[in-house]
N, C-alpha and C positions, 0 to 999 in steps of 0.2 A: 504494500500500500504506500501508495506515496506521501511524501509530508506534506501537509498545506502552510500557508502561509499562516496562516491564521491558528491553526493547532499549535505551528511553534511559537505565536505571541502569547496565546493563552499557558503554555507550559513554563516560559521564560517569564510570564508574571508573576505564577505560584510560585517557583523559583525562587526569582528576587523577595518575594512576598517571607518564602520559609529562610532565606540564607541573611539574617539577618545583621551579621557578622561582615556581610559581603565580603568573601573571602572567597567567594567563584566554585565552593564544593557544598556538598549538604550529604551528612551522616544519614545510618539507615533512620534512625529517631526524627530526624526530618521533611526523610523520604514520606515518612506517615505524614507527615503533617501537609505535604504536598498533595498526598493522596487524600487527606481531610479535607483539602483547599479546592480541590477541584469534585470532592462530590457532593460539597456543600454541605452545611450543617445538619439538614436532616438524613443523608444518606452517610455520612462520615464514618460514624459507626459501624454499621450493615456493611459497609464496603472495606472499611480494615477488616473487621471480625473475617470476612469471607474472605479475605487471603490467610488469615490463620498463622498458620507457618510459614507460610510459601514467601513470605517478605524478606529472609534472606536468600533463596535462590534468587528472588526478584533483583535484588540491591547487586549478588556475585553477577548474573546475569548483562546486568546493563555498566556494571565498573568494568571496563575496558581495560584499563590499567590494571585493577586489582591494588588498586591503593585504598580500597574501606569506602574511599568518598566516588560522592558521584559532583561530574561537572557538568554544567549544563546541557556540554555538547553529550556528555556520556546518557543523560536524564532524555534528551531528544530521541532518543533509540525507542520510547515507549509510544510516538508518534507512528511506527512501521505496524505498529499490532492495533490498532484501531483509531479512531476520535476521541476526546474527553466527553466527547456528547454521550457515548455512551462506555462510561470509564468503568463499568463491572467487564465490560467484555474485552474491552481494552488491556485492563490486569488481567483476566483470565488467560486472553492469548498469550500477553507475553510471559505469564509464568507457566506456561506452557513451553513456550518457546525456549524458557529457562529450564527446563527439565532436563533438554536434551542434552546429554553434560559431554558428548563428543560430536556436538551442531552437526550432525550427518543429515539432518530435512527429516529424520526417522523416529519414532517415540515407541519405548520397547515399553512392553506389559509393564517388567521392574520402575522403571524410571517414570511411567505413570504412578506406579502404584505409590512411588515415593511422592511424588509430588502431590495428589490425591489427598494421602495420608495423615502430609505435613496441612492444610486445609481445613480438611473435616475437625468438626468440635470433637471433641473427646468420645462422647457418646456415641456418636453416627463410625468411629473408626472401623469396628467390624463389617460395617459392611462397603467397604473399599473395596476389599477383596471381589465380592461379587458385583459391583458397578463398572469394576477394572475387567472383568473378564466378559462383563455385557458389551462393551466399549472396541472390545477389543476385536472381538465378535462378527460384529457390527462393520468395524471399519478398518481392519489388518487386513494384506494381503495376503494371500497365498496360508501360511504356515500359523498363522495368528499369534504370530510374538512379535511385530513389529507394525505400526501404522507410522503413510505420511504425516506430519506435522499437520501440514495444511487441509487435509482432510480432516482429522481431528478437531480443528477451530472453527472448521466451517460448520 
């Protein structure tokens, strides 16, 4: 998906908005506050809870460097996985797309299931297992241990 102009003014606002320090990086503790920023006060909640775990693969995923922080330009990478218009599917692409811990375009049952896992409230964890093998099912090729990415999001 391409960037729009306008996705990166809105992303470089919450930015500026969370990097208070202006210091050009923002910690994972930020990264929420960015993600609070852009799904507004009533949905804030609902939409950190529902990344769960998944907010450090998200943060390793988009640090390019691997220096802990994110820079703008590294924060911009969350514009290829959807709009902030619709920022639940947005984070879900891209911690999807964070899954993939050797970026082959390929998402194995395991690496679902980890990502999935890390997600789910506590209570719901059991049944990963069986939404991971419905999923998988569903939309793997051939041997059902691997599905495209981009199948997967769609």
């Amino acid at each position: 998906m391409a960037r729009s102009v306008e996705e990166l003014k809105v992303l470089k606002l919450a930015f500026n908005t969370v990097d208070k320090d202006n210091v050009g990086k923002i910690n994972a503790d930020q990264l929420q506050g960015i993600i609070a920023e852009l799904a507004g006060p009533e949905e804030a909640e609902e939409c950190l809870e529902g990344l769960g775990g998944a907010l450090p693969a998200l943060m390793d995923h988009l640090d390019v460097d691997k220096d802990g922080m994110l820079t703008f330009e590294e924060l911009s990478k969350l514009s290829e996985y959807g709009t902030t218009a619709n920022l639940p599917r947005m984070l879900i692409t891209a911690v999807i797309y964070a899954a993939d811990k050797d970026n082959n375009g390929w998402i194995t049952a395991a690496e679902l299931k980890d990502i999935l896992t890390s997600m789910a409230p506590p209570d719901q964890r059991d049944q990963v297992d069986e939404v991971v093998g419905m999923l998988m099912s569903m939309l793997a090729e051939d041997d059902s241990s691997k599905a495209k990415i981009d199948v997967v999001v769609e």
